[in-house]
C-alpha positions as CSV (number, residue, x, y, z in Angstrom):
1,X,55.5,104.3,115.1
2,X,53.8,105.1,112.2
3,X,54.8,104.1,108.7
4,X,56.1,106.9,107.6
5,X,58.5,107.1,110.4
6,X,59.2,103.2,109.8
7,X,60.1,103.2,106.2
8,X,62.0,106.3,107.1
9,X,64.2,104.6,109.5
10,X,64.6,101.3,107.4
11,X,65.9,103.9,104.5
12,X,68.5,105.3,107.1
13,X,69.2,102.2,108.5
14,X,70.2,100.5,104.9
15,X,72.4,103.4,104.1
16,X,74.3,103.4,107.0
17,X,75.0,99.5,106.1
18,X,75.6,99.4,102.6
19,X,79.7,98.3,102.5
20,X,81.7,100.9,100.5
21,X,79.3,101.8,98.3
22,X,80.3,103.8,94.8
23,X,79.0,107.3,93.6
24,X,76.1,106.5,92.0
25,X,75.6,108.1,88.6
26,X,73.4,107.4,84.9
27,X,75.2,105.2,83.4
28,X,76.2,103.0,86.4
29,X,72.6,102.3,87.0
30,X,71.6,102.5,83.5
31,X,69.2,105.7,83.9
32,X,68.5,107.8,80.6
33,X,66.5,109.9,82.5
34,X,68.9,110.7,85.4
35,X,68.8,110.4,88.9
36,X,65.1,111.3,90.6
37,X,63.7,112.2,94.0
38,X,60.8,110.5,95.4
39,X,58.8,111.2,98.0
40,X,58.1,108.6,100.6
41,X,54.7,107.9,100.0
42,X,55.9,107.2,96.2
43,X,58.4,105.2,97.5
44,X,56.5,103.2,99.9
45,X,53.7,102.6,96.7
46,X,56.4,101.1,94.6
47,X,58.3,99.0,97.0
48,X,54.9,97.7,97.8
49,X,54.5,96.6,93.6
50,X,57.7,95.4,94.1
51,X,56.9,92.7,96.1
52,X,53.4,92.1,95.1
53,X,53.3,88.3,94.0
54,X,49.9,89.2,92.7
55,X,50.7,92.0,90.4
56,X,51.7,92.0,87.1
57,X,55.3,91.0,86.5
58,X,55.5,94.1,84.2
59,X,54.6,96.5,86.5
60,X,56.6,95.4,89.1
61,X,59.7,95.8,86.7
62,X,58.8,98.7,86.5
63,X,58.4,100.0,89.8
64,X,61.8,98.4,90.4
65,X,63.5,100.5,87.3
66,X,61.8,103.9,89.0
67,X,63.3,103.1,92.3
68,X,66.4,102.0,91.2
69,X,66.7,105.6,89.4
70,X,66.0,107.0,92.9
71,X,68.7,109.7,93.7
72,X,68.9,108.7,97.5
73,X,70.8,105.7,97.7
74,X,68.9,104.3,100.9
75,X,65.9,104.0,98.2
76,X,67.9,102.2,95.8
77,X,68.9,99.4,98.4
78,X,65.1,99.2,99.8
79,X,64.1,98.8,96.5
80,X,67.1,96.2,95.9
81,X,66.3,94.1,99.2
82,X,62.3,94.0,98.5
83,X,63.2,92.3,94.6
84,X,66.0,89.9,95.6
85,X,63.1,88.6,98.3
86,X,61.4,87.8,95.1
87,X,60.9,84.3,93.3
88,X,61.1,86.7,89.9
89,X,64.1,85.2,88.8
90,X,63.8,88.4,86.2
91,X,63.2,90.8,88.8
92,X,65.8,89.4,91.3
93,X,68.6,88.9,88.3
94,X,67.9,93.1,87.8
95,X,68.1,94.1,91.2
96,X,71.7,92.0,92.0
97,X,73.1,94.0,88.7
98,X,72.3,96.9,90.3
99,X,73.7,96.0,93.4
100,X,77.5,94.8,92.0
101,X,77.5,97.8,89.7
102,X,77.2,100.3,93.0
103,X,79.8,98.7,94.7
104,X,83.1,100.1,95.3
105,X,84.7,97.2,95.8
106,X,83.6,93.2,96.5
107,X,85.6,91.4,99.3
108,X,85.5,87.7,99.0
109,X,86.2,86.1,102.3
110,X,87.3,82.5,102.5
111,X,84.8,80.4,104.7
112,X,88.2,78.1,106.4
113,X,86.0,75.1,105.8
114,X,87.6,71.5,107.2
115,X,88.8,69.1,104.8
116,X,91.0,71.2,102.1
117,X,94.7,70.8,101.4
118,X,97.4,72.3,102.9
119,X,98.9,74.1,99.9
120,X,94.7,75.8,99.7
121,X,95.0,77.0,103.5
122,X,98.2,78.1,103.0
123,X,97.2,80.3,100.3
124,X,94.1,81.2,102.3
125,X,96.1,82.2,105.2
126,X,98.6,84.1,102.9
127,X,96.3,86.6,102.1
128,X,94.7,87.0,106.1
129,X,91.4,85.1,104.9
130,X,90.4,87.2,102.4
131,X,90.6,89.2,99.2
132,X,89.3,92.7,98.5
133,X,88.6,94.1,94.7
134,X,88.6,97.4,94.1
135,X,86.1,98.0,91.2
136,X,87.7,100.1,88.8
137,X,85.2,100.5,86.1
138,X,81.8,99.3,85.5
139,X,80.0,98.5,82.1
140,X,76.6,98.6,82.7
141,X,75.2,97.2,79.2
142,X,78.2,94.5,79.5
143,X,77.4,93.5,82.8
144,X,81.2,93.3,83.8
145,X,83.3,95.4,86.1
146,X,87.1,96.0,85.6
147,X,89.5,95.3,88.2
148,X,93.3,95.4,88.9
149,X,94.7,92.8,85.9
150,X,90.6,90.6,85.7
151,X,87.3,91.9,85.8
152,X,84.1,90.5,87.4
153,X,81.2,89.2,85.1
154,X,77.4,89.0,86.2
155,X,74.9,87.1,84.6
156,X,71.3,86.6,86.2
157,X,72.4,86.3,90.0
158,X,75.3,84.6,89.5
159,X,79.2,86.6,89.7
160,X,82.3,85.5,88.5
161,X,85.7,86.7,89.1
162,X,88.7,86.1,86.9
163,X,92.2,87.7,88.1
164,X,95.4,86.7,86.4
165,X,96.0,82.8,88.0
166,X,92.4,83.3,90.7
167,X,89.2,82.5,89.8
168,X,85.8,82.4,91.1
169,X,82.4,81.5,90.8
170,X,79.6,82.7,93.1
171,X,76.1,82.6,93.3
172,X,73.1,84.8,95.0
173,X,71.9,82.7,98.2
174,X,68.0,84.1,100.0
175,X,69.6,85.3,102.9
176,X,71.7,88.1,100.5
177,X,75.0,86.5,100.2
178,X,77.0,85.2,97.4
179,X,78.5,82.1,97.9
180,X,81.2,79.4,95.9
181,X,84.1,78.2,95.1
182,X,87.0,81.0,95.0
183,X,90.5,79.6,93.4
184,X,94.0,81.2,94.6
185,X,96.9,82.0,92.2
186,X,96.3,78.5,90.2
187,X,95.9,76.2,93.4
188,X,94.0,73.0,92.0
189,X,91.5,73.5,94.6
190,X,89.0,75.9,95.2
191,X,88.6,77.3,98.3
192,X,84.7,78.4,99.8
193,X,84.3,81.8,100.0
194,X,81.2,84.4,100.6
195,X,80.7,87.8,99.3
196,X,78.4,90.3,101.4
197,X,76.3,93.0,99.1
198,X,75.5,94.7,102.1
């Protein structure tokens, strides 16, 4: 298979697994220029920058902003996945903004771990193991998203989640995931929970 066809099917393949993603537009993924097509060879060029250890941390940022720009959303998440494989804490904190703020919605489910109280399973179990936001509105410049009665703040790769008595703070693991401490309706303790970007 050549690359071409590869890079092709890897852009298909992320689009088809991104999770209720939202209608991308300018201001959700802070583009002045608007929205552009690339072709694949441009594409494969940049993503190749991207995740060039050896190239100038400049450059790379800015092959990521061009791709993140990218009107196809399969682009966007290549782009996304190749930075947040990155050791640029810079680069990696940019691509996991753009990746909240596309969302349509974030679902924290809660990982039923041994050892917590009753009164935490119970609250667990009250809600069928876990809790779906609907993303309302997104502030790009911010870096917060407004949901029913809380919103959802990002800063580097870390999210938190504050919703009338539930909280929650959760962090960017290498594999993709978020993961942390999520706590329900003012129980005392918090319960772990992970958060899938795609």
């Amino acid at each position: 298979m050549t690359a071409s066809r590869i890079l092709a099917a890897g852009l298909i393949a992320l689009t088809i697994g991104a999770v209720s993603p939202a209608k991308a537009d300018d201001e959700i993924l802070g583009c002045p220029d608007g929205l552009q097509s690339y072709p694949q060879e441009q594409v494969k060029e940049q993503v190749g920058v991207v995740r060039d250890t050896g190239q100038d941390p400049f450059l790379r940022m800015l092959a990521l902003e061009e791709l993140l720009c990218a009107s196809t959303q399969g682009v966007r998440m290549f782009a996304i996945r190749a930075a947040l494989e990155s050791q640029d804490e810079t680069l990696r904190a940019r691509a996991f903004l753009a990746a909240v703020m596309q969302r349509a919605n974030l679902v924290v489910e809660f990982d039923r771990a041994e050892g917590l109280k009753k009164q935490t399973y119970d609250a667990i179990n009250a809600r069928g193991g876990a809790i779906a936001f609907e993303i309302r509105k997104r502030d790009y410049a911010e870096k917060t998203l407004t949901i029913y009665n809380g919103k959802i703040d990002v800063s580097g790769v870390v999210l938190s989640i504050s919703q009338r008595g539930s909280k929650g703070a959760f962090e960017l693991q290498p594999d993709g995931a978020l993961k942390g401490l999520f706590y329900i309706d003012k129980v005392e303790e918090g319960a772990p929970a992970t958060i899938k970007l795609y």
